[in-house]
C-alpha positions, 0 to 999 in steps of 0.5 A: 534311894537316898545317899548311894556309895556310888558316883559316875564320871560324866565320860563313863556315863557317856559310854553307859549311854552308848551301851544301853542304847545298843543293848537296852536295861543294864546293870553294874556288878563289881564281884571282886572275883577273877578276870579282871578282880575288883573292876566293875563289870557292866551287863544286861540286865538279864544277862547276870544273876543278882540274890542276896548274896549282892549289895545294891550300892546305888545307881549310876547313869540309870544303872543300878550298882551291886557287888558282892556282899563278901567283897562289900564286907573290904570296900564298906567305908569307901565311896565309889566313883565309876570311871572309864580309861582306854585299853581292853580289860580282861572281862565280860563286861560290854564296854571292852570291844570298844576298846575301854575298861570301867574303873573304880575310884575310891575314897573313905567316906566322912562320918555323916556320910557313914552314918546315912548309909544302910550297911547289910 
């Protein structure tokens, strides 16, 4: 795939690797819409629709990163590193009745970076 916009900590990938072996393929989704707003929301794969309204970020722990095009038109010029804290999000996503959210960290990505990305 390339240069991604994504990246993982090695905690939150211990979690991904916990949830995919109890649910098997996965895939993160960050809609920037209700519940818990720009947080990364992790799912079965089958469980959530993607179409050409999400943007494929990259892959993180064997799983695949969209968001949704309107909220990628905000987050475009950023680097995106998925992280893991404790406490119950508000959201669907599966890692929450484990009692820890997925979070996002970002930074603004240098101009080589920029300029080896496919921006949609």
């Amino acid at each position: 795939m390339g240069f991604t916009q994504v990246d993982i900590t090695e905690k939150a990938t211990k979690v991904v690797q916990s949830i995919r072996a109890k649910h098997g393929d996965l895939i993160f989704h960050q809609s920037g819409g209700c519940c818990d707003g720009s947080t990364p929301m992790l799912f079965e794969k089958d469980e959530f629709y993607i179409d050409d309204s999400d943007v494929l970020l990259g892959e993180v722990a064997g799983v695949p990163f969209y968001m949704n095009r309107d909220q990628y038109a905000y987050w475009k010029h950023t680097f995106l590193t998925v992280d893991i804290t404790e406490g119950r999000g508000a959201s669907f996503s599966l890692e929450i009745p484990l009692g820890v959210r997925f979070m996002i960290h970002s930074r603004l990505m240098r101009a080589e970076e920029l300029a080896q990305i496919h921006q949609p």
